[in-house]
Structures are given as C-alpha cells and as structure tokens.
SETORMI-29523 format. One record per residue (C-alpha): residue in one letter; z, y, x; chain. Coordinates in steps of 0.25 Angstrom, whole numbers. Layout:
<pts>
<res->A	up->Z	north->Y	east->X	chain->A>
...
</pts>
This chain:
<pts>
<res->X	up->341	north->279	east->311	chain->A>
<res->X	up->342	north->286	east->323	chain->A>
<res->X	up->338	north->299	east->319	chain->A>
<res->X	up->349	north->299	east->309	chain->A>
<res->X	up->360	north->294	east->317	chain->A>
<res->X	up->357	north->304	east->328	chain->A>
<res->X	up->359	north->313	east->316	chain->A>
<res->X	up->372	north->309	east->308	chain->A>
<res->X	up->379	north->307	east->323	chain->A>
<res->X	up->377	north->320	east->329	chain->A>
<res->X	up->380	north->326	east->314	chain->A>
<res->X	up->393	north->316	east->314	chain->A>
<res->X	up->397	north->322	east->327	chain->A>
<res->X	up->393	north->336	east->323	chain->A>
<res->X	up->403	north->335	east->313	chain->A>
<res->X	up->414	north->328	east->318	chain->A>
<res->X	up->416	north->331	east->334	chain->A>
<res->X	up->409	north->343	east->339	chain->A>
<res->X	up->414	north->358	east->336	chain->A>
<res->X	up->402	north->364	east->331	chain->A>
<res->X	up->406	north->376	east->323	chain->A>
<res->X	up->395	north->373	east->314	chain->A>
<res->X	up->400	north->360	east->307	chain->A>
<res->X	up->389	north->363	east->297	chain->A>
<res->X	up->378	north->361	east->307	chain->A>
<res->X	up->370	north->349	east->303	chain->A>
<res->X	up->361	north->341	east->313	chain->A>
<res->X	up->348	north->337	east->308	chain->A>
<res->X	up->341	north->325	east->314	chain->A>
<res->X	up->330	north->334	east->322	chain->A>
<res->X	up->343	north->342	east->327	chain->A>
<res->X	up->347	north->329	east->333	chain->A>
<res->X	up->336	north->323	east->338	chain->A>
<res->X	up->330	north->337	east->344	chain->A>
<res->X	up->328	north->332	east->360	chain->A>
<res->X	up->331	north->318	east->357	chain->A>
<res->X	up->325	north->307	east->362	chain->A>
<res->X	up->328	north->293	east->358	chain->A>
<res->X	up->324	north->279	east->358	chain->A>
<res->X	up->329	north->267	east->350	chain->A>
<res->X	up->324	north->254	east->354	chain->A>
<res->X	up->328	north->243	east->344	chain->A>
<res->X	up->323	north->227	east->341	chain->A>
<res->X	up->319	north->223	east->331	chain->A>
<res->X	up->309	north->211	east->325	chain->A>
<res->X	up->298	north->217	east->315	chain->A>
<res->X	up->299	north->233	east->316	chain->A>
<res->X	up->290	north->239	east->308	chain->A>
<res->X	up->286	north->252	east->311	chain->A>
<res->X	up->280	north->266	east->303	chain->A>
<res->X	up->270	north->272	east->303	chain->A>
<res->X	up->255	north->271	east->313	chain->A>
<res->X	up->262	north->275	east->325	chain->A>
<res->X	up->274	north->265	east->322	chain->A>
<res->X	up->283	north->275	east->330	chain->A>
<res->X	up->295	north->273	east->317	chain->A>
<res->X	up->302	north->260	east->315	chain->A>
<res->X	up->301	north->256	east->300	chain->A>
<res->X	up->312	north->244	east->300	chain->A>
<res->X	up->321	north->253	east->291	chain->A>
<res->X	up->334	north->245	east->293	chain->A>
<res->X	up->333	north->248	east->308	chain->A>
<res->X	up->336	north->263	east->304	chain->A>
<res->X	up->350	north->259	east->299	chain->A>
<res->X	up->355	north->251	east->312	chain->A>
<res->X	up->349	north->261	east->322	chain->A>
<res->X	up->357	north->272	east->312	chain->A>
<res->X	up->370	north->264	east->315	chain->A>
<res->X	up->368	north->260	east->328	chain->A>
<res->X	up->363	north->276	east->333	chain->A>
<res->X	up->375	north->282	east->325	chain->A>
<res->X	up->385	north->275	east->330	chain->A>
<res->X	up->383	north->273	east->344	chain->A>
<res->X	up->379	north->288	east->342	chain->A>
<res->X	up->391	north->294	east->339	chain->A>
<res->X	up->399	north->286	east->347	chain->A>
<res->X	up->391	north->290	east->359	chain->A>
<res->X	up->392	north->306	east->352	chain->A>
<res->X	up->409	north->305	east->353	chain->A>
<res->X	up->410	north->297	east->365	chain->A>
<res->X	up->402	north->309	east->372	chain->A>
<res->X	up->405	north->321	east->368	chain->A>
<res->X	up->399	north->330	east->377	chain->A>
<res->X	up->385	north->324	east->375	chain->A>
<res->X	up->387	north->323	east->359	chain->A>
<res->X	up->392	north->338	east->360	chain->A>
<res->X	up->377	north->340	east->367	chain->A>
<res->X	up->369	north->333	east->358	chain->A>
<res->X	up->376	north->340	east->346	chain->A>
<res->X	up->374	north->354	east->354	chain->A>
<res->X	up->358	north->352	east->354	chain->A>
<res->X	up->358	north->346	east->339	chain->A>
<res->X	up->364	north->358	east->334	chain->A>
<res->X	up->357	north->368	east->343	chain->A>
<res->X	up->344	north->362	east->336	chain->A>
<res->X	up->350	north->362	east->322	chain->A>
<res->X	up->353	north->378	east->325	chain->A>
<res->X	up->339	north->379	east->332	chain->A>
<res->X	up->333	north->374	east->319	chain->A>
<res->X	up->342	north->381	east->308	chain->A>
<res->X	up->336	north->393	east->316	chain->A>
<res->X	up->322	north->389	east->316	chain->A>
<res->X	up->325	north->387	east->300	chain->A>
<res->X	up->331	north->398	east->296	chain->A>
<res->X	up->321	north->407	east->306	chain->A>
<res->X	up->335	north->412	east->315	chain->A>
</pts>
C-alpha cells in the first residue's frame, strides 16, 4: 500500500504542479523509492505474516487503508511544500532518465 501510494502521489504531482518539460515521463515504483527509507508502524490484533522470514504483512485489508491514509497525507505534505516535493520529484526523474539509459544502453 505504501509502495503504490508513494508512486500515484509523486506521478499526481508530476503531472499536475511541477514544469517538467517532459510531461510524458512516468515514475516507476523503483524510481520513487530509489534512497528511500521508510518505516510504518501500524496495530493491529491477529497479523498474519508471509513467508519464513515473516518480513511482509499478509492482512490484505491493511493495504487498502495504509494506500489511503499514505496517499493523502502525501500529497498534501507534496503541495504544502513545494520546495521539498520539487526535490523528491528532481531525484525520481533523475532515476527514471538513469534507468531508460541503462535500458536502452545510452
């Protein structure tokens, strides 16, 4: 849920506030992540988790709210702070470039 609200927010704002040349430019979920580190930290009675390592949560209805929740506090944090939203959108699109280079061997 994070992972793709990350993405859809800084592509929202992509779109709609910055004046990138290249409109076109689409953000993957690796170009916005690339550097980040984050941690969510939610309650909740019975988690049931995946895999040996239990490192993933598998309570698939938790994915919904931590979408909603990360996507709108998100974007309202990216227009109320432009200069850092600006920032975060410079690094994403620098990695998208850096890996339509390695892509197309340029």
């Amino acid at each position: 849920g994070f992972k793709s609200a990350l993405t859809r927010a800084l592509n929202d704002y992509l779109r709609n506030k910055t004046n990138v040349k290249d409109k076109d430019i689409s953000l993957t979920g690796e170009d916005a992540r690339e550097g980040l580190i984050g941690v969510i930290s939610i309650a909740m009675p019975n988690p049931q988790f995946e895999g040996q390592t239990k490192a993933k949560l598998g309570n698939s209805e938790v994915k919904g709210i931590v979408e909603s929740i990360v996507g709108e506090e998100l974007s309202s944090y990216l227009e109320e702070n432009p200069s850092v939203a600006n920032k975060i959108i410079e690094k994403a699109i620098l990695s998208a470039r850096a890996r339509t280079a390695v892509k197309y061997g340029l």
